[in-house]
N, C-alpha and C positions, 0 to 999 in steps of 0.2 A: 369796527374792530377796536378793541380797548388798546392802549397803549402800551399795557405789558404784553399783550398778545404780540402786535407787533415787534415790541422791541425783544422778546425771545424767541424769534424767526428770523430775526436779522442776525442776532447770536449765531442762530444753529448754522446761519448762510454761510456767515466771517469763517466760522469755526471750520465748517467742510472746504471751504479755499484756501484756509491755514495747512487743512492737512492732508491736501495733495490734489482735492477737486479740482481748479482750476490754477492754481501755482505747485510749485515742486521747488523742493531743498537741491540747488545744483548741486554736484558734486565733481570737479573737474577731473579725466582721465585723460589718458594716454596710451595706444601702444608702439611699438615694435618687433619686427621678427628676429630670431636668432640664426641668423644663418652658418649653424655650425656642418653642417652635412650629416650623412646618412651613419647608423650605424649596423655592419654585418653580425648573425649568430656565428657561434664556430660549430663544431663538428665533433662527434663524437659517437665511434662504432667499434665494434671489436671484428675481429675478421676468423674465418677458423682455426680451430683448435688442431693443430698436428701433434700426430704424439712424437714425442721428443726421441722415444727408441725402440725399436719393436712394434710393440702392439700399444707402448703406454702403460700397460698395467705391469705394478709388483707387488708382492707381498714383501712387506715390511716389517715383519718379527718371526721369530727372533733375530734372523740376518734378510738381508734385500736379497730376494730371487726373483727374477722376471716370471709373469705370467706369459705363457704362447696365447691361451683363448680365454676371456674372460668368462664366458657363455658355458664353456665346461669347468669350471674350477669352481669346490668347493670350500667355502669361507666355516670359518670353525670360531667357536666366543671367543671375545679378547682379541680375536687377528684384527690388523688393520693393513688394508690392501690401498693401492694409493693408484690414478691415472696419472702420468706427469704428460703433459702439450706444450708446444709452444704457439703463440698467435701474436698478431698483430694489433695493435687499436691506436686506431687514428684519431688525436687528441687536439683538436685546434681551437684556444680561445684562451684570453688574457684569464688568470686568477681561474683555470679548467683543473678541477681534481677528480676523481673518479676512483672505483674499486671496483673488482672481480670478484664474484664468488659463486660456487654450486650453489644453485635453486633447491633446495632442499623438497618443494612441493614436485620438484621432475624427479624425482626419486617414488618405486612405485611398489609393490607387491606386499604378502604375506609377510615379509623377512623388514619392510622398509621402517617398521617404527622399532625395530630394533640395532638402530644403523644409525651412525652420529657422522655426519658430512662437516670436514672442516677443508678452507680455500688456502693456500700460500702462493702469493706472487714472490718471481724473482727479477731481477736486470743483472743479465750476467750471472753471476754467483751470489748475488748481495740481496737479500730479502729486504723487499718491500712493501708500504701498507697500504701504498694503492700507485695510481697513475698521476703525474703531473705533466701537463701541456708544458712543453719547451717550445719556444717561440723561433720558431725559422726549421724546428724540426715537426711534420707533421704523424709521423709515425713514428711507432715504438715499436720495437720487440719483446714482450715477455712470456717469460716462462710460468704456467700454470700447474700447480700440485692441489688436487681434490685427491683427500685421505679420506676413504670411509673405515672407519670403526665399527667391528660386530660386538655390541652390547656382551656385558659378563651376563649370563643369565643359567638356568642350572634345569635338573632334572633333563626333560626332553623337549622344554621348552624352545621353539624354532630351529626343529628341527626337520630336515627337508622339505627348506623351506627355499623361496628364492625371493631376492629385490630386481625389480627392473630397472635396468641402465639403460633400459634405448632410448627412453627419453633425458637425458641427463642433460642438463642445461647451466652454461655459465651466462650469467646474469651482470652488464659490466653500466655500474650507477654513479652518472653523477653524485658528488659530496656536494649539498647544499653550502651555498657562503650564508653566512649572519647576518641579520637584518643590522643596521646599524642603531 
């Protein structure tokens, strides 16, 4: 064997145990645990809706008249008829915010895309824009107002028509926090 043969086989040898074949670049480490303890989720559910008086439902223009059956009363364009409940939600978790509002997809029938669903929470008498967790208190009481709106709309269009409330649905969603 010539001498450069050899002497660039001993190169290639050096080179492969420079980089990593039989040595390695230490790198010193260390660890530790943290033993800070566990941490719990909190809670959060809404509890039924009770209506607040009667039946819950009123027609709200041009003065508040209680509804007796929702089921037989006809809504007429422009009225808007309102459910008022009150319920519960149990709200436990540090930085826990939340809101209420009708499902608009539980809203059903012939009559429902002529029908605008807006949500009002109350505490007390004081309107609120959603729920905040109070710490040592896990429950709340608030009071829910779902106002549906009969679209303006003209001619004879929907008429004798009906929307389905048997499924009406409040929907109560955590408020994501921001990434930081």
């Amino acid at each position: 064997m010539k001498k450069q043969t050899k002497g660039a086989i001993a190169a290639a040898a050096a080179g492969a145990l420079l980089l990593g074949g039989a040595g390695s670049y230490a790198v010193w480490n260390d660890s530790k645990d943290i033993s800070t303890g566990s941490v719990t989720s909190g809670v959060l559910t809404l509890g039924a809706c009770t209506p607040a008086a009667g039946t819950g439902w009123t027609s709200l223009n041009p003065t508040a008249a209680p509804i007796s059956a929702i089921t037989s009363y006809r809504i007429v364009p422009t009225e808007v008829v309102a459910f008022n409940c009150d319920a519960v939600v149990t709200a436990v978790g540090d930085r826990l915010t939340a809101t209420i509002v009708a499902d608009p997809s539980s809203i059903s029938g012939a009559l429902a895309s002529n029908v605008t669903a807006t949500t009002t929470l109350k505490k007390g008498t004081t309107v609120v824009s959603g729920i905040t967790a109070i710490p040592g208190t896990p429950t709340q009481s608030v009071n829910v107002e779902v106002r549906l709106a009969f679209n303006n709309v003209t001619g004879t269009t929907a008429q004798n028509q009906a929307v389905d409330l048997t499924a009406l649905k409040l929907v109560l969603t955590q408020t994501a926090l921001t990434a930081p």
